[in-house]
N, C-alpha and C positions, 0 to 999 in steps of 0.2 A: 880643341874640339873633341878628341878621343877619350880627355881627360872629362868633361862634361860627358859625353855618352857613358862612360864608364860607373859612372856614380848615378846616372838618371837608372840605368839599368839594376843599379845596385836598390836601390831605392824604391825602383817598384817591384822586385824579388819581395822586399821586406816587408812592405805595406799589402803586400798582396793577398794576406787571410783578411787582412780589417776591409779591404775593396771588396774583394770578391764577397763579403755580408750585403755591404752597401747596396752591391750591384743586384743581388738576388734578393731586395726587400726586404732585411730584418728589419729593418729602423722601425719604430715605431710611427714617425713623420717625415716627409721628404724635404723642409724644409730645414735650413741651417739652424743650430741648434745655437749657435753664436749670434743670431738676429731676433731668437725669441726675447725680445724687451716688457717690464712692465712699464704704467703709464706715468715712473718716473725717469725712466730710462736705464734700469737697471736690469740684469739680467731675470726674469721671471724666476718664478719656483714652480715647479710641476708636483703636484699632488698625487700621492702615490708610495711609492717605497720610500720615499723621500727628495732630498729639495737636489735640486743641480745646482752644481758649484760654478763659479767663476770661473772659466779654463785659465785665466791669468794668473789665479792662486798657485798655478802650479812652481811659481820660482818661492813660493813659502813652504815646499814641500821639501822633503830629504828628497837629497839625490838620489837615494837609491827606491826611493816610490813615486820617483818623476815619471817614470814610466808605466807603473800600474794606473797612475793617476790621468794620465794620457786615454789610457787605454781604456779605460773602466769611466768618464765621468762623459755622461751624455753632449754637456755643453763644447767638448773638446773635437766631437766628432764632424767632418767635414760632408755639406752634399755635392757629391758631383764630384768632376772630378779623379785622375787615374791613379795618384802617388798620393799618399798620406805624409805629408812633408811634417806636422807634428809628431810623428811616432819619430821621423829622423832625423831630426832634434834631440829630442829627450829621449829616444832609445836606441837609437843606431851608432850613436856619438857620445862621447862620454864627456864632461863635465870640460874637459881642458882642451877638448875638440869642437867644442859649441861655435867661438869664433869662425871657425875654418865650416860649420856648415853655413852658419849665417853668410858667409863672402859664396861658397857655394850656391846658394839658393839667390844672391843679389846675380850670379854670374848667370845661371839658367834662368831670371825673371828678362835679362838682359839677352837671351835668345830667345826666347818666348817672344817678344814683341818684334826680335828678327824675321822667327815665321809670323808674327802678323804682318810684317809690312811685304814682306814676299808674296803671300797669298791674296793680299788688298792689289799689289801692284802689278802682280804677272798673269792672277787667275782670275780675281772676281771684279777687277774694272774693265779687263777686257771682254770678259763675258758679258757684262751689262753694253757693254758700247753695242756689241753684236744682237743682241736682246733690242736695245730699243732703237737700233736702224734697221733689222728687222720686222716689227712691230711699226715703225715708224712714227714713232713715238717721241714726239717735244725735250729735251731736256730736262726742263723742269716737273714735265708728268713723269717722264723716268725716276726721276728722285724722289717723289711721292712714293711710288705703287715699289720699285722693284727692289732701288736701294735702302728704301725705308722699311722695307718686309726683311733686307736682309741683315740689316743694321738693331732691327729692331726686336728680331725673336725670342734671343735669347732673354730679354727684360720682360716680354709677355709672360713667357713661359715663368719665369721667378714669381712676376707679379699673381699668376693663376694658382701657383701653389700658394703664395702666402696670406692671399685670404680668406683661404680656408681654415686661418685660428683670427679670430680677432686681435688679439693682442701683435700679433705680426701685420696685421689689414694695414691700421696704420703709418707702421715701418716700411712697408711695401708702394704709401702715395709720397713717405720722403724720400725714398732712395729715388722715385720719379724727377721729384720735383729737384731734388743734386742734380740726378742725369741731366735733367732740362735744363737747369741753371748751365753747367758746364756746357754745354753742346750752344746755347745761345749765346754764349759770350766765350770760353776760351777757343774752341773748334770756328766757331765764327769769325771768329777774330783772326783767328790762325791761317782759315781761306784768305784772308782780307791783306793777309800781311804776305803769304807765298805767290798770290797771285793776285794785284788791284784791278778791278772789272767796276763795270756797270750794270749792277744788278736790274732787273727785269722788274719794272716798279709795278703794276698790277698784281704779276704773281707773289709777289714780295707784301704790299699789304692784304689782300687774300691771305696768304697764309699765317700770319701775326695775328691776324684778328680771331682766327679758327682757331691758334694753340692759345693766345687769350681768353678765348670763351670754353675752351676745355679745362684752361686752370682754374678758371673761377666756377664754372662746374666742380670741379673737383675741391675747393675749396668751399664754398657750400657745404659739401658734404662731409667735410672734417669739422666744420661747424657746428651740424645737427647730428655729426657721428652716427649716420647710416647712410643705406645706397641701399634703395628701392628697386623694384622689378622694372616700373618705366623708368627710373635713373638710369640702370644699369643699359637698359633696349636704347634709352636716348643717346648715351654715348657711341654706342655701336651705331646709331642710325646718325649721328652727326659726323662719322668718318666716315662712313658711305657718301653721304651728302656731301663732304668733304672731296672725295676722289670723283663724283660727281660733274661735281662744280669746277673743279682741274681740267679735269677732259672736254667739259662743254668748252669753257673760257679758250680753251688752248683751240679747238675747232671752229670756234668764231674767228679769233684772232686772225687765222691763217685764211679764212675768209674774206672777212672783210681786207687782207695787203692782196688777194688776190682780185678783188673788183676793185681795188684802185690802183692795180697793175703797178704797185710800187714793186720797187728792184726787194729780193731778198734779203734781210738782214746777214751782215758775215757772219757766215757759220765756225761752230768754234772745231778746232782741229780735230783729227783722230787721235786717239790715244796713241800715246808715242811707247816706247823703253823710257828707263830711266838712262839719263845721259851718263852715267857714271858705270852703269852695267849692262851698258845697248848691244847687249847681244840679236844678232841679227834673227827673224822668226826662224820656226824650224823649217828647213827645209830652203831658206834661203839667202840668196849670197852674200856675203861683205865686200870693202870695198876693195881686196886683194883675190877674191875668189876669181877672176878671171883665168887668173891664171895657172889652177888649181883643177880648171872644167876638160876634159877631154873633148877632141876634137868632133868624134863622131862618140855623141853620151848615146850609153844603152841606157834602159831601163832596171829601176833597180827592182831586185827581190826583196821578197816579203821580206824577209828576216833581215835586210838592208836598211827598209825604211824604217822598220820598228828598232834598230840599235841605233840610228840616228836619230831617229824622234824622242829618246830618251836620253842620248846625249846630254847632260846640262849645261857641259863645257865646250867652249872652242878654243882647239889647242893652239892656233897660228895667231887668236888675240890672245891667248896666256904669251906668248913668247915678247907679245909688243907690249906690254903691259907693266907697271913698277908693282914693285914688291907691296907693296899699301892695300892694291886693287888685287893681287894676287890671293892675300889674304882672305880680306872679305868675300872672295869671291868661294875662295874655301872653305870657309864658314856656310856660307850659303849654297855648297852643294848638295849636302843632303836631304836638305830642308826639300830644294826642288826638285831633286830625282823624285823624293816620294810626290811629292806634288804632281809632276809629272805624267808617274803611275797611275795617278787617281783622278783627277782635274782632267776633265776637258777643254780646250782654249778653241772655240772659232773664234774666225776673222775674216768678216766679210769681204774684204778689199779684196785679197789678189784671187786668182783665177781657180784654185783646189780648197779656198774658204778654209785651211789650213787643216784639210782631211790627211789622216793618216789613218790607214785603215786596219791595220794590226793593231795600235794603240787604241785606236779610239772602240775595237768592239772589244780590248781588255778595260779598256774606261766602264764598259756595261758590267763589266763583274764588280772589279775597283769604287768605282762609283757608289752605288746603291754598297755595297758592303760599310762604307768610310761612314757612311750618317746613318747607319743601323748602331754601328758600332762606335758613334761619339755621341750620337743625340741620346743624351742623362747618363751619361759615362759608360754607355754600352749596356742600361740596366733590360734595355726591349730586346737589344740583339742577344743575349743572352739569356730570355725566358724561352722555356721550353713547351713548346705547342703539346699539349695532351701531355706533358709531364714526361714527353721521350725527345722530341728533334727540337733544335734549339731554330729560334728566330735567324738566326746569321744560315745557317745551314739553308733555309729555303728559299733568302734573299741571295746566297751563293748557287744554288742550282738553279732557278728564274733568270739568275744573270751570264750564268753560262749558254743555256738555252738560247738566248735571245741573242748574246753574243755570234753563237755559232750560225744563226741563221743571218743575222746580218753580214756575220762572212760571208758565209756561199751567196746572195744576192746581192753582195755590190764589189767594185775593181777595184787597185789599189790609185790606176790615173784616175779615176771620175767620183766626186760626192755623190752620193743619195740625192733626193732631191728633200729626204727629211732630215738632213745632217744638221738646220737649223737647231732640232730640239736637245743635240749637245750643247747647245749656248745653257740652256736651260737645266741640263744635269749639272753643268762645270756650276753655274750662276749658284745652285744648290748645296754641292759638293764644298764647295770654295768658303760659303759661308756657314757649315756645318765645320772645317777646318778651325776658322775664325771664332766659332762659339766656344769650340774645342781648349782652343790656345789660350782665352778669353779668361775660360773657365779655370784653368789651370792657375792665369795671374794673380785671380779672385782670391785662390788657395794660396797663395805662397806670402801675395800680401797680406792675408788672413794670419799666418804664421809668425809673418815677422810681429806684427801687432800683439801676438801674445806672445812672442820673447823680448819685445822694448815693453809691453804692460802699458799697450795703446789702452785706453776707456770702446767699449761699446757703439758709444754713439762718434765718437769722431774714425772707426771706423768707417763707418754706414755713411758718414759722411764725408771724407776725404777717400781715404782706401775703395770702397763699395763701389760709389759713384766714380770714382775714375775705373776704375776695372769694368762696368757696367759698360762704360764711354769707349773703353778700349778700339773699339770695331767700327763704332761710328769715325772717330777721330784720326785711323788709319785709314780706312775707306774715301771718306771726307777731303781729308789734307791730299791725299795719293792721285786726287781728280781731278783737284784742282791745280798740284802742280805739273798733271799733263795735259794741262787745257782746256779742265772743264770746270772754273769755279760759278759756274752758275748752277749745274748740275749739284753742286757739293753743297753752293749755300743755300740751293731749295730743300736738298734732303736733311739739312740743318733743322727744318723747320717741317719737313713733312715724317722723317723720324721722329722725333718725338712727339707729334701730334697721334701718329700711328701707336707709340709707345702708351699716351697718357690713356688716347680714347678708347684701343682695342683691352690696354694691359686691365682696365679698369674696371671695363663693361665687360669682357670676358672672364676676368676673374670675379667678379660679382655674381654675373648670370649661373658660370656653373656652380656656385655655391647654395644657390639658391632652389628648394623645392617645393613640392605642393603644400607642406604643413611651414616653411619656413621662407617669406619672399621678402625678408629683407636682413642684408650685412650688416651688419655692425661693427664701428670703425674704434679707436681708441689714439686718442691724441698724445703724442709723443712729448709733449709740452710747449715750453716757448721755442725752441730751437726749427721746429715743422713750420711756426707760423712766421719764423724768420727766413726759414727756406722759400713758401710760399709767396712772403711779399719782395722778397730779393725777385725770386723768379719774375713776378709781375711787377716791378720796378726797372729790369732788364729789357723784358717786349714794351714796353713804354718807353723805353730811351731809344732802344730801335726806332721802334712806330714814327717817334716824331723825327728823329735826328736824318736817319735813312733820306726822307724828303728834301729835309734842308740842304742836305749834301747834294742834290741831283740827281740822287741813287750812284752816285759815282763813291764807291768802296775803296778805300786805300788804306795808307799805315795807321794812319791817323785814328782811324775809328777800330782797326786792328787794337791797336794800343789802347785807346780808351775800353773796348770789353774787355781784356784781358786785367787792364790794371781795378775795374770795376768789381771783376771776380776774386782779386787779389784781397780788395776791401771787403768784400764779403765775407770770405772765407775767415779773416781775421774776425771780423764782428761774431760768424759762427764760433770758432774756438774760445774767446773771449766768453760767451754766453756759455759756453759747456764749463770752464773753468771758474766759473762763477763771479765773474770779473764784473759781470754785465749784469743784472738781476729785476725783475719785474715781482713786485713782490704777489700782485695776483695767481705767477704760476711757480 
């Protein structure tokens, strides 16, 4: 663990001149300069001082201008993102220490999705449970609106910058349509196999038919290779329509079992801990703490409850515990303490809704500072207002202010009675974390692909789309195996409908102005129009099979998406490696 902090530290010391450009807008575009493709799938040429080179060309180069070459060729440069993992490769490492970064960067992609599955599992599932039994809100409308905004931002936001060059518009409806394909069949499947349920058959074809009618929308428009002004308004007004139609259905539903005085359907449980790291909440007992409790308990002090509240460890389960758990468990401390610091976690069950009041009015500084400071790798927190105070600066004093006044009007025994809208910071925070983490993966997989001399498109295909999926797939699987796979297989399908219709219609719209009202698309070749009919091959075998099963989800149809994508994926590589060939494209 020290040895990974050691080198992550070292790492971004070194990248730190090429970040800090990034972060204060030199680039000339913000989008990845590794996904600029033309429409044979090759890296583009930009017109100008001259052409960008292949960043993969870099193992043709001397070793000793691996590093100018890094450094100097547009295509090499990363967006987003805090650590520049190809400079430390090719310039922080020398030729015979290449290996030893590669097993490095496999070792931190391998914590990376440690803080994902921490932040899915301790911060931002809990906070959505609190969120929509607050709200009082269905399940399945939960997974539409709240899981599918958080699952889903980070791909809007990519898709809004990349069509604004055409030659990327394209690249930006296939990384979609991977995302979709993966999220429908492996993440689906993946529900299906951790937790077998009986999917909710109304909401279930509802939503099929909707992300069906947005792919073939979208498809359409790879067709005639534009997106019109009402294209672009009709998408947006068909996700509307869409959460809509959620809300009404879910509000009749509950009506009509309430005038036929039918008994409630079993509700599914509250989110649990993970059995293997069930630390008890903060603040409350285990199943030895009896005897740990004084007889006549005072009241603790401030600075009590806040060194408890940040606690991450419990030392009397450290003692009962084998060296295996011990471990992981050490691993996973750092990760949470900052977590901690930052994250707010309500819980509506027990009686203080899980207030702690010295943490949570530092949560109001922590908080809004963490998604100043990750959302576009900190490029907004760090501009500077009138060219003197920096963005971070005024979200740090707003957040003190606010803090402090929250102190002096509320106790440390009693909530607010607006304590609710920390579900809503944490729900926030937790998945600016998650984007964060996300984002990082993107890079590192990016990295390794140009030291194995992956191709472009099986990037964007393999690498892109599973780093994109990262956050759904963690979120997703994490619900479901604490007892909400219906929450998880609706946000299956209301993610990505939120990803195709907002990613698409809002990156369109804002492209578009008074002298220019329609995008222009550029087809990627056969490989798009393989993604596209996989995709809609996939809600077709759902659609119908779903029914015939009784909506009754088990291994069975687990297994069949998973092995369905396995045949895809092959057919994809197959076609990139010219195995497969269409002589039309």
């Amino acid at each position: 663990m020290q040895v990974l902090g050691v080198f992550s530290m070292a790492w971004m010391l070194f990248g730190m001149a090429n970040a800090s450009e990034s972060l204060l807008g030199a680039r000339d575009s913000s989008f990845p300069a590794f996904l600029r493709l033309d429409d044979r799938g090759h890296p583009s040429k930009i017109q100008g001082s001259g052409s960008v080179v292949d960043c993969r060309e870099v193992k043709k180069q001397n070793q000793s201008q691996r590093c100018s070459f890094i450094q100097s060729n547009p295509d090499c440069q990363m967006d987003g993102g805090f650590l520049n993992y190809l400079n430390g490769v090719f310039c922080a490492f020398p030729k015979v220490l290449q290996p030893l970064a590669v097993t490095l960067y496999a070792l931190w992609l391998l914590y990376l999705f440690l803080i994902l599955g921490v932040t899915a599992e301790k911060f931002f599932c809990p906070n959505l449970s609190a969120i929509s039994t607050k709200l009082k809100l269905a399940h399945n409308v939960a997974g539409v609106t709240f899981l599918a905004f958080g699952n889903g931002a980070p791909d809007v936001f990519s898709a809004v910058v990349a069509f604004s060059d055409p030659r990327t518009a394209g690249l930006a409806i296939g990384a979609l349509f991977g995302a979709g394909i993966f999220v429908t069949t492996v993440v689906a499947g993946g529900i299906a196999l951790v937790r077998p349920f009986t999917a909710a058959s109304r909401p279930f074809l509802r939503d099929a038919i909707f992300y069906m009618v947005a792919v073939f929308l979208t498809f359409v428009a790879l067709y005639f290779e534009k997106v019109t002004l009402p294209e672009a308004l009709g998408y947006l007004g068909l996700y509307i329509f869409y959460v809509l139609t959620v809300v009404v259905s879910t509000w009749l539903h509950k009506r009509q079992r309430r005038e036929r005085l039918a008994p409630p359907s079993p509700t599914e449980p509250e989110i649990q801990t993970d059995s293997e790291d069930s630390d008890p909440p903060s603040g409350s007992p285990d199943d030895y703490a009896e005897e740990y409790q004084p007889l006549l308990p005072s009241p603790k002090t401030t600075l009590q409850i806040l060194a408890h509240s940040i606690n991450p460890l419990n030392f009397r389960k450290w003692r009962r515990k084998p060296c295996h758990w011990r471990f992981v468990k050490a691993v996973k401390l750092p990760v949470k303490l900052v977590l901690l610091l930052t994250v707010p976690v309500m819980d509506p069950d027990p009686e203080d809704r899980n207030w702690r009041r010295p943490l949570n009015c530092l949560h109001l500084i922590t908080g809004p500072l963490v998604c100043v400071l990750t959302l576009k790798s900190g490029a907004y927190g760090l501009h500077k207002i009138q060219g003197v105070f920096p963005v971070w600066g005024l979200v740090l004093l707003v957040g003190a202010a606010l803090a402090t006044v929250v102190f002096c009007a509320t106790r440390n025994e009693e909530p607010p009675r607006y304590h609710f809208i920390f579900a809503f910071l944490g729900f926030l925070v937790s998945a600016m974390w998650i984007n964060a983490a996300a984002t990082e993966v993107v890079n590192v997989l990016r990295t390794l692909g140009v030291v194995f001399h992956l191709s472009n498109t099986v990037l964007g295909l393999t690498l892109l789309a599973w780093g994109n999926s990262i956050g759904d797939t963690f979120s997703d699987l994490t619900m479901a195996r604490q007892g909400y796979p219906r929450m998880a297989f609706s946000a299956c399908f209301g993610g990505i409908i939120f990803n195709m219709l907002v990613g698409v219609g809002l990156g369109c719209l804002l492209q578009m102005t008074s002298s220019k009202l329609v995008v222009r698309l550029e087809s990627e070749g056969l490989l798009v129009w393989i993604l596209a009919g996989a995709l809609g091959l996939s809600l077709v075998f759902s659609f119908l099979s779903v029914p015939v099963l009784g909506f009754h989800l088990g291994r069975g149809y687990g297994c069949s998406l998973i092995a369905y994508y396995l045949v895809f994926l092959t057919v994809a590589l197959l076609t990139e490696f010219k195995v497969i060939r269409i002589s039309n494209f």
